[in-house]
N, C-alpha and C positions, 0 to 999 in steps of 0.2 A: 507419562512418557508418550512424545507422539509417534504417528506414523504405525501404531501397533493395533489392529483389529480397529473394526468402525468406530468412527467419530462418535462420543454420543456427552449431552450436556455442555458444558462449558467447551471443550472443545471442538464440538459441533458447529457452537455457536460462533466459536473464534474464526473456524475454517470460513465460514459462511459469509463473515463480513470479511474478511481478508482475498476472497473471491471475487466480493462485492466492489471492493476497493480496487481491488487492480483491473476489473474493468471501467469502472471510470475514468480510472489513470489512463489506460489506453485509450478513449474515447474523450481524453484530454479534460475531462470533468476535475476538474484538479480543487477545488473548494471541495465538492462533496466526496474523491477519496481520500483527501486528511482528513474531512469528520471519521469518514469510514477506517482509517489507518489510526485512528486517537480512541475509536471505539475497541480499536482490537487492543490496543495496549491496554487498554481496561480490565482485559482478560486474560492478556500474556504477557506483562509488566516488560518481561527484558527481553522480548521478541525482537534480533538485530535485524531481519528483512524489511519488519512491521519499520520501526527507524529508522533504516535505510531511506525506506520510499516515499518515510514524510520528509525526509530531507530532500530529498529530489522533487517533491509535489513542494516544497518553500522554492525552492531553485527555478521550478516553473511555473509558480505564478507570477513570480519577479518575471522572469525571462519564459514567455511563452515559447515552445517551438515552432509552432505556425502549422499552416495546414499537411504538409505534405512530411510530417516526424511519422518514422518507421516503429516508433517505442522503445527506443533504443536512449537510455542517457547518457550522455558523454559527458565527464567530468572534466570540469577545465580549470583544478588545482586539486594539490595533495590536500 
């Protein structure tokens, strides 16, 4: 169960690269926070965030933002 008393083992691990991951993502590193977003699903199979945000790091490498993205995705279909 997360979210209850300190991280520790497997879910330490998971927080840590999911951390990892979305700094990259903001820092536009978009190759190395899918590794980092592929290494959490390693650890939290059906993590919808972790999913989420490799679909959005697919959607940006296709289509970079460019320099001046607030880190904000904006989806441009259902």
């Amino acid at each position: 169960l997360r979210g209850l008393g300190r991280p520790q083992g497997v879910e330490a691990e998971a927080i840590a690269k999911f951390e990892a991951a979305l700094q990259a993502y903001t820092e536009q590193k978009f190759e190395e926070a899918g590794v980092l977003f592929e290494q959490v699903l390693t650890l939290w199979k059906d993590d919808a965030p972790t999913r989420r945000y490799l679909d959005e790091v697919a959607a940006f490498k296709a289509n970079p933002p460019g320099p001046t993205w607030d880190g904000v995705y904006t989806a441009t279909s259902k």
